[in-house]
TINU-967839 format. One record per residue: residue number from 1; x, y, z negated of N, C-alpha, C, O in turn. Coordinates in steps of 0.02 Angstrom, whole numbers, always signed. Each point is the difference from the previous one (the first is absolute). Layout:
<nodes>
+-----+--------+--------+--------+--------+--------+--------+--------+--------+--------+--------+--------+--------+
:  nr :     nx :     ny :     nz :    cax :    cay :    caz :     cx :     cy :     cz :     ox :     oy :     oz :
+-----+--------+--------+--------+--------+--------+--------+--------+--------+--------+--------+--------+--------+
: NUM :      X :      Y :      Z :      X :      Y :      Z :      X :      Y :      Z :      X :      Y :      Z :
...
+-----+--------+--------+--------+--------+--------+--------+--------+--------+--------+--------+--------+--------+
</nodes>
This chain:
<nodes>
+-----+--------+--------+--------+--------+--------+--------+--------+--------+--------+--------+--------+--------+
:  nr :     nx :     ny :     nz :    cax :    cay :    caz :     cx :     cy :     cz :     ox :     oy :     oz :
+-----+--------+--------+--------+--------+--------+--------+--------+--------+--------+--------+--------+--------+
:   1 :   -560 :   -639 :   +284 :    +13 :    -25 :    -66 :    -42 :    +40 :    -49 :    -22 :    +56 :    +13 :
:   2 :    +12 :    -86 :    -66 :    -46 :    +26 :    -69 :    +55 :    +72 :     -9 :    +59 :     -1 :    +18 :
:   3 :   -100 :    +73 :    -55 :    +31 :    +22 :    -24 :    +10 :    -17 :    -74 :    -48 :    -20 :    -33 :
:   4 :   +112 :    +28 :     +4 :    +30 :    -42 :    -53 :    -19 :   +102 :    -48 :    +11 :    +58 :    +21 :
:   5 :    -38 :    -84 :    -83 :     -9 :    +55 :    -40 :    +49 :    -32 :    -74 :    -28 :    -47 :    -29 :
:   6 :    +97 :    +70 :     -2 :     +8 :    -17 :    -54 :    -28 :    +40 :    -46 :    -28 :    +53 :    +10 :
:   7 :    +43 :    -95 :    -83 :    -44 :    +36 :    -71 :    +33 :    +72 :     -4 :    +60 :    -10 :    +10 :
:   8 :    -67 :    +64 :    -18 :    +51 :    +39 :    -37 :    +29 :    -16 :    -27 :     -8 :    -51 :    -34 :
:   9 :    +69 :    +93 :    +35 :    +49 :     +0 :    -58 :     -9 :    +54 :    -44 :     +6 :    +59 :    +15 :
:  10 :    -23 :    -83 :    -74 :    -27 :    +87 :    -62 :    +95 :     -7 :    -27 :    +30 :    -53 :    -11 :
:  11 :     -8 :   +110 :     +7 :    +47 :    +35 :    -37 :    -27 :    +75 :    -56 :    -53 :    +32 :     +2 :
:  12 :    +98 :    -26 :    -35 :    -25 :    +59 :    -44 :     -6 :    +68 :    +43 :    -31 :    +51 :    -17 :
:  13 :    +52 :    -56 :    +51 :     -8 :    +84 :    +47 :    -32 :     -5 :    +76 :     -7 :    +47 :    +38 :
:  14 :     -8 :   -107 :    -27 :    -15 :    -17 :    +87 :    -27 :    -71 :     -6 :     +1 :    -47 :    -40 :
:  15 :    -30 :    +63 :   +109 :    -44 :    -71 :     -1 :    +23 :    -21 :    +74 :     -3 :    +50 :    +35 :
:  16 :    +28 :   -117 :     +6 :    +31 :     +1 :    +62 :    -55 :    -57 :    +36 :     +3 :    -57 :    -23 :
:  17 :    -49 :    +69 :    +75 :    -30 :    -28 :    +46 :    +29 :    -29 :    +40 :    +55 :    +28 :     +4 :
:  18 :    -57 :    -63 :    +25 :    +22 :    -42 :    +64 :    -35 :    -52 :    +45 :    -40 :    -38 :    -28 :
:  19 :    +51 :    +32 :    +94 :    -56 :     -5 :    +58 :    +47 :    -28 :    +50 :    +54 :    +28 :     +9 :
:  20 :    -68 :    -73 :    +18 :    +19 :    -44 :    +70 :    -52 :    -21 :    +41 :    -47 :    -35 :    -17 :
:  21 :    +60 :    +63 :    +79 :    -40 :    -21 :    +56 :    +34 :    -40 :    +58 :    +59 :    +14 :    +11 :
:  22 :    -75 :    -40 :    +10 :    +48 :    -21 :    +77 :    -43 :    -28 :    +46 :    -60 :    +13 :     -1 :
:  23 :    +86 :    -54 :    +43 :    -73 :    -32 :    +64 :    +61 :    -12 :    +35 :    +58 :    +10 :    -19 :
:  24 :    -81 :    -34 :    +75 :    +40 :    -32 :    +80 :     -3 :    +80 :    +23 :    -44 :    +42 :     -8 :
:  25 :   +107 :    -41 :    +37 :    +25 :    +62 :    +58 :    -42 :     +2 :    +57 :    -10 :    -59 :    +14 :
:  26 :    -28 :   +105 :    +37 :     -9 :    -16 :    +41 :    +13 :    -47 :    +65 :    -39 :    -29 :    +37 :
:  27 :   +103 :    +32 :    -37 :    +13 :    -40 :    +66 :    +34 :    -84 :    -14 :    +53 :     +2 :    -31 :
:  28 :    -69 :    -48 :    +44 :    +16 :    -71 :    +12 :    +71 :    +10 :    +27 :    +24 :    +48 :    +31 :
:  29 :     +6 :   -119 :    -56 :    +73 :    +11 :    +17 :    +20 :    -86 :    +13 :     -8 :    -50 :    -34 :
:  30 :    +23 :    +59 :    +71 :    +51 :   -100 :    -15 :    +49 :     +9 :    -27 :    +38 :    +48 :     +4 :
:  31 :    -34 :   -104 :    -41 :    +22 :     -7 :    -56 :    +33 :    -95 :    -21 :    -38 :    -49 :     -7 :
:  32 :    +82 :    +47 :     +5 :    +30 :    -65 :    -27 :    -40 :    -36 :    -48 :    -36 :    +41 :    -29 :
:  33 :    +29 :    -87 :    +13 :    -17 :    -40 :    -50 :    +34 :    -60 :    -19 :    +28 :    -29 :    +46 :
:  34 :    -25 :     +9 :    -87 :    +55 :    -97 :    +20 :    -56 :    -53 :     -2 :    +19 :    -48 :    -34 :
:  35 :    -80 :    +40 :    +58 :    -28 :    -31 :    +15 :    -43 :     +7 :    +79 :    -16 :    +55 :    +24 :
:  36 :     +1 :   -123 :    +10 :    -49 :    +10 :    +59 :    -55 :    +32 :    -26 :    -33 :    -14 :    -49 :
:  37 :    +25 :    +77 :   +105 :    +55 :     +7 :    +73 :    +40 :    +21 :     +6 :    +32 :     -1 :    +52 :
:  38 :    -13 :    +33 :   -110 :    +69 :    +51 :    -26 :     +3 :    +74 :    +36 :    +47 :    +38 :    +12 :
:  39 :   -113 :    -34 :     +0 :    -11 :    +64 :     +8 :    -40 :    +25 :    -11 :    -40 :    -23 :    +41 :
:  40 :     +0 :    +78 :    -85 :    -48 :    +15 :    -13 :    -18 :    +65 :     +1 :    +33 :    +39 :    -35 :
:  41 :    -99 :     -8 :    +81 :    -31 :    +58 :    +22 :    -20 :    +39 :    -65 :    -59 :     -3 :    -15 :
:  42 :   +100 :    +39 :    -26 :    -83 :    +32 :    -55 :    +38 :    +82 :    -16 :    +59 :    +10 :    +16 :
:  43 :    -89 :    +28 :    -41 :    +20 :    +54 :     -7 :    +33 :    +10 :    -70 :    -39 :     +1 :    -47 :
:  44 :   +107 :     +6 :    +33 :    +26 :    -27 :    -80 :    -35 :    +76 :    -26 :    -24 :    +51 :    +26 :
:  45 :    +44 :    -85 :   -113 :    -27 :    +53 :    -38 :    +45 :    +72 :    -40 :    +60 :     -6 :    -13 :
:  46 :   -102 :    +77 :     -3 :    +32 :    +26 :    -15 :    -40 :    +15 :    -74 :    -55 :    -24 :    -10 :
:  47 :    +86 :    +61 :    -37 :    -27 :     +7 :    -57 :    +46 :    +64 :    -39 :    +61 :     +7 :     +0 :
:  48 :   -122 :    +45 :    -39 :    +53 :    +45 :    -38 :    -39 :     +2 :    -60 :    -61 :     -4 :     -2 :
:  49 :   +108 :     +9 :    -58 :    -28 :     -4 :    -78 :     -4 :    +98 :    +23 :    +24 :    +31 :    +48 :
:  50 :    -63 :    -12 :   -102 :     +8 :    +80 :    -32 :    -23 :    -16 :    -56 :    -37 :    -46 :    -17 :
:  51 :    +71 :   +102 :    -21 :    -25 :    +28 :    -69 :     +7 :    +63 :     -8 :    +32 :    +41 :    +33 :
:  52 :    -76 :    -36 :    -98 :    -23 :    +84 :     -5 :    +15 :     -1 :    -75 :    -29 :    -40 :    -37 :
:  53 :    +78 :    +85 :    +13 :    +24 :     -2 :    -87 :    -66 :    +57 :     +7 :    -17 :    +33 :    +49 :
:  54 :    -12 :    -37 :   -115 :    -69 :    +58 :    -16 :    +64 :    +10 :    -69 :    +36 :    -42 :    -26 :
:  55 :    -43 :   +103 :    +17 :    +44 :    +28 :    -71 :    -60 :    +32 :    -68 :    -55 :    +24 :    +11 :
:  56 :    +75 :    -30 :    -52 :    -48 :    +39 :    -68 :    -15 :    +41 :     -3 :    -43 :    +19 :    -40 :
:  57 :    +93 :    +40 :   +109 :    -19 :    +55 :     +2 :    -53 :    +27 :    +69 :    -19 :    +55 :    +20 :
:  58 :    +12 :   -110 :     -5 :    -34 :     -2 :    +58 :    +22 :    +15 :    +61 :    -42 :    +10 :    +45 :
:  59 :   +104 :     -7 :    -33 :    +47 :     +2 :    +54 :    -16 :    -82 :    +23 :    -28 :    -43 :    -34 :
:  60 :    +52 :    +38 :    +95 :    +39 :    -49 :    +47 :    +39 :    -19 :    +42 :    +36 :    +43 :    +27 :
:  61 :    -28 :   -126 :     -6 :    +53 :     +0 :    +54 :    -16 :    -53 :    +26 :    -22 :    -45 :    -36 :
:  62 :    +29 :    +39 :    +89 :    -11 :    -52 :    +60 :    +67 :    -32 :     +9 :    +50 :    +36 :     -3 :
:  63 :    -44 :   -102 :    +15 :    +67 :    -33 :    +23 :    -17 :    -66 :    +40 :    -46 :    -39 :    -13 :
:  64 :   +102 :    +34 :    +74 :     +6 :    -46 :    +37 :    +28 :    -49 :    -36 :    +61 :     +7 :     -5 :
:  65 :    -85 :    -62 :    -26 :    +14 :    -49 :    -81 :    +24 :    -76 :    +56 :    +37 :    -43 :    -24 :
:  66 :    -57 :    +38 :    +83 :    +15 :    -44 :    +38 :    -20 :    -22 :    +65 :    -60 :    +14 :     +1 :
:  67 :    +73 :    -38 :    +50 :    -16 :     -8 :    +68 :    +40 :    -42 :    +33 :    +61 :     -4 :     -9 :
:  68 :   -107 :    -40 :    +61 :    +45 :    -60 :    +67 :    +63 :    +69 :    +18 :     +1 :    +62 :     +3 :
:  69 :    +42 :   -114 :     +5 :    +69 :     +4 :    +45 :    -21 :    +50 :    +66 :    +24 :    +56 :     +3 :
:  70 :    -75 :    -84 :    +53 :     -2 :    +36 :    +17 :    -99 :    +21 :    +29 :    -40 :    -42 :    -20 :
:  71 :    +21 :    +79 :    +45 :    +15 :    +48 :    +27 :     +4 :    +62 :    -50 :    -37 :     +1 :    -49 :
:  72 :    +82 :    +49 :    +62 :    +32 :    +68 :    -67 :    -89 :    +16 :    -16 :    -49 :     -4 :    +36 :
:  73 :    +56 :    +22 :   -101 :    -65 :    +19 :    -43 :    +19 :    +68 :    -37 :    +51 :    +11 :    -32 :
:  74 :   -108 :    +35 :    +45 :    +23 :    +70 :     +1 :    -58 :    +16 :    -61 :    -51 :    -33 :    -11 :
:  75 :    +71 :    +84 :    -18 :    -74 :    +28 :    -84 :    +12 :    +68 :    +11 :    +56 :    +22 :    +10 :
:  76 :   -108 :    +15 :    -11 :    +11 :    +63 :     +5 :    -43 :    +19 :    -60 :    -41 :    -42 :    -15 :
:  77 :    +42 :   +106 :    -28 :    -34 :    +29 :    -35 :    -50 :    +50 :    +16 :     +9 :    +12 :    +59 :
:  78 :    -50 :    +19 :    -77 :    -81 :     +6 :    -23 :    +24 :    +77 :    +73 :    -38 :    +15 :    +46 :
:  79 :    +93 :    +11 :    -57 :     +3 :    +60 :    +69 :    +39 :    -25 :    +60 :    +29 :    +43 :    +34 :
:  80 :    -24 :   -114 :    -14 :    +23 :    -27 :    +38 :    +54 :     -7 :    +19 :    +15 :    -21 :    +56 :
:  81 :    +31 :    +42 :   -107 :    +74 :     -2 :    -14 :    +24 :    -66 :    +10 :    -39 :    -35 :    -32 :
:  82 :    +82 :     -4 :    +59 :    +28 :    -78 :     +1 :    +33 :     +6 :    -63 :    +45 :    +42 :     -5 :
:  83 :    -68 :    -95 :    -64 :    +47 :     +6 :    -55 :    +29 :    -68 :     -8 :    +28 :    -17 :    -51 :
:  84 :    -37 :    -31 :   +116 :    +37 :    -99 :    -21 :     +6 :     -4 :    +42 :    -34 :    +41 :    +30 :
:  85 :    +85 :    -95 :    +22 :     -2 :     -4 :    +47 :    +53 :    -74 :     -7 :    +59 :     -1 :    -15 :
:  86 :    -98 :    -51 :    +29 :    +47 :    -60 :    -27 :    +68 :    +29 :    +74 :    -13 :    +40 :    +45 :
:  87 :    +77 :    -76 :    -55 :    +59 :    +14 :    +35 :    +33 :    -42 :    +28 :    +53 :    +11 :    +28 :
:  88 :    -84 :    -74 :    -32 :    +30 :    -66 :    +41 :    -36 :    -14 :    +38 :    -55 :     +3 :    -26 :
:  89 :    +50 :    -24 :    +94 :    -37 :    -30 :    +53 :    +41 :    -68 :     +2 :    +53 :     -4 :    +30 :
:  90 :    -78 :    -42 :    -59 :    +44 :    -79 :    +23 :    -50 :    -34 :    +44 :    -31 :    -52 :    -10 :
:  91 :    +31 :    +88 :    +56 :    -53 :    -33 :    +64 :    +12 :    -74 :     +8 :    -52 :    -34 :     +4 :
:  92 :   +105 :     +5 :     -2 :    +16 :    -97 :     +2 :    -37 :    -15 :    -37 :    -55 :    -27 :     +7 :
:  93 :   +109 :    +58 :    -89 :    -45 :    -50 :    -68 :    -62 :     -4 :    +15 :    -32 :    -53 :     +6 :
:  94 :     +3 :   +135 :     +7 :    -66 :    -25 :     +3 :    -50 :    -39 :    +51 :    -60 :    -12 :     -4 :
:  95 :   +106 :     -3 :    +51 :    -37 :    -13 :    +60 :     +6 :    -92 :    -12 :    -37 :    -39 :    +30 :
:  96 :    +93 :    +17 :    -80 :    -15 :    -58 :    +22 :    -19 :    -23 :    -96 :     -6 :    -60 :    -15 :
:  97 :     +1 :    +92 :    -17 :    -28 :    +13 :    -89 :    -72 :    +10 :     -2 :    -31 :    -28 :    -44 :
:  98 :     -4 :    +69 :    +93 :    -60 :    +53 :    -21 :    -64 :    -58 :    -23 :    -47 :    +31 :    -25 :
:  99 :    +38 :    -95 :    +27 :    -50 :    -34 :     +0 :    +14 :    -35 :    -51 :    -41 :    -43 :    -14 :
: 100 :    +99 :    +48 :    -28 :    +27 :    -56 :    -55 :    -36 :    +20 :    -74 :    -30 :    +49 :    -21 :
: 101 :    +42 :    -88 :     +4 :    -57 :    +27 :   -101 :    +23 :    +42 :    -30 :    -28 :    +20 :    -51 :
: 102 :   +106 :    +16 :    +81 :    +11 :    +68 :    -26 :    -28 :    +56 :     +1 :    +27 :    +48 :    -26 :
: 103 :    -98 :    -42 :    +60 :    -31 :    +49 :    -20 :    -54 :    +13 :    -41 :    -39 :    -47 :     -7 :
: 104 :    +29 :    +97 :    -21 :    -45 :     -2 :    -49 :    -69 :    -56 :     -5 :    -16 :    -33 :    +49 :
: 105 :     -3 :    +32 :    -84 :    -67 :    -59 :    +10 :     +1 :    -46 :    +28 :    -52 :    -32 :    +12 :
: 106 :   +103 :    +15 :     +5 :     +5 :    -67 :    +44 :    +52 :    -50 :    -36 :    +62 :     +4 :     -4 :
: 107 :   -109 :    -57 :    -23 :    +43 :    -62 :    -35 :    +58 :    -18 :    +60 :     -7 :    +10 :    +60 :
: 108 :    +65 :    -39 :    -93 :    +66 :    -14 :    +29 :    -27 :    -63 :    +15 :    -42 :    -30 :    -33 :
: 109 :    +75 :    +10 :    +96 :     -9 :    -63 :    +34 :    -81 :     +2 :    +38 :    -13 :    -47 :    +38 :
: 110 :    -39 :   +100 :    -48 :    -60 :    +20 :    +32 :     +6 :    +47 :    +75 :    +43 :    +41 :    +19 :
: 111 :   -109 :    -68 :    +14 :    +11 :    +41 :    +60 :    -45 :    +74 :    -32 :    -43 :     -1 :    -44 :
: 112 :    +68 :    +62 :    +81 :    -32 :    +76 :     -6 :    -62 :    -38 :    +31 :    -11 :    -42 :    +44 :
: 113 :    -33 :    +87 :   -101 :    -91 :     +4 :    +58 :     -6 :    +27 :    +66 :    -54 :     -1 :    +29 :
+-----+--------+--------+--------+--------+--------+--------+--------+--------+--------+--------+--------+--------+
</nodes>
């Protein structure tokens, strides 16, 4: 999938970036469909937003701002500390969801690239 870049957000003390990437998982999966053949081979998709607040004082912060159900999506900071760690694995939802227009860049009712 495209990576998705939004505008900033300018506030009076901080400015907040944000970034989505995602693609097909490595491995192919069967998978239901409600149409012939009603089964379909493809590798569903995963996707995680981040953002980075930049402050006036020139401090920052990194945040896990959003991510697929599943597989868990982990952010660590600049000394390799884990500081996000999404906390739900809904392996179903996502296993029978991951290809639907709920994910980023992808018009509803469209197939993922």
């Amino acid at each position: 999938m495209p990576e998705i870049s939004a505008p900033p957000e300018a506030y009076p003390d901080r400015v907040r970036f944000t970034q989505t990437a995602g693609g097909h998982t490595g491995a192919v999966i069967p998978r239901r469909v409600p149409h012939p053949p009603y089964v379909r081979l493809t590798a569903p998709l995963a996707w995680t937003t981040v953002a980075q607040i930049v402050r006036k004082d020139g401090s920052s912060k990194a945040e896990l701002a959003g991510a697929s159900p599943f597989p868990r999506h982990y952010l660590y900071d600049t000394e390799g500390r884990l500081t996000y760690k999404s906390a739900l694995i809904r392996y179903q939802d996502w296993l029978r969801r991951a290809d639907e227009g709920d994910s980023p860049g992808v018009a509803p009712g469209k197939q993922p690239p």
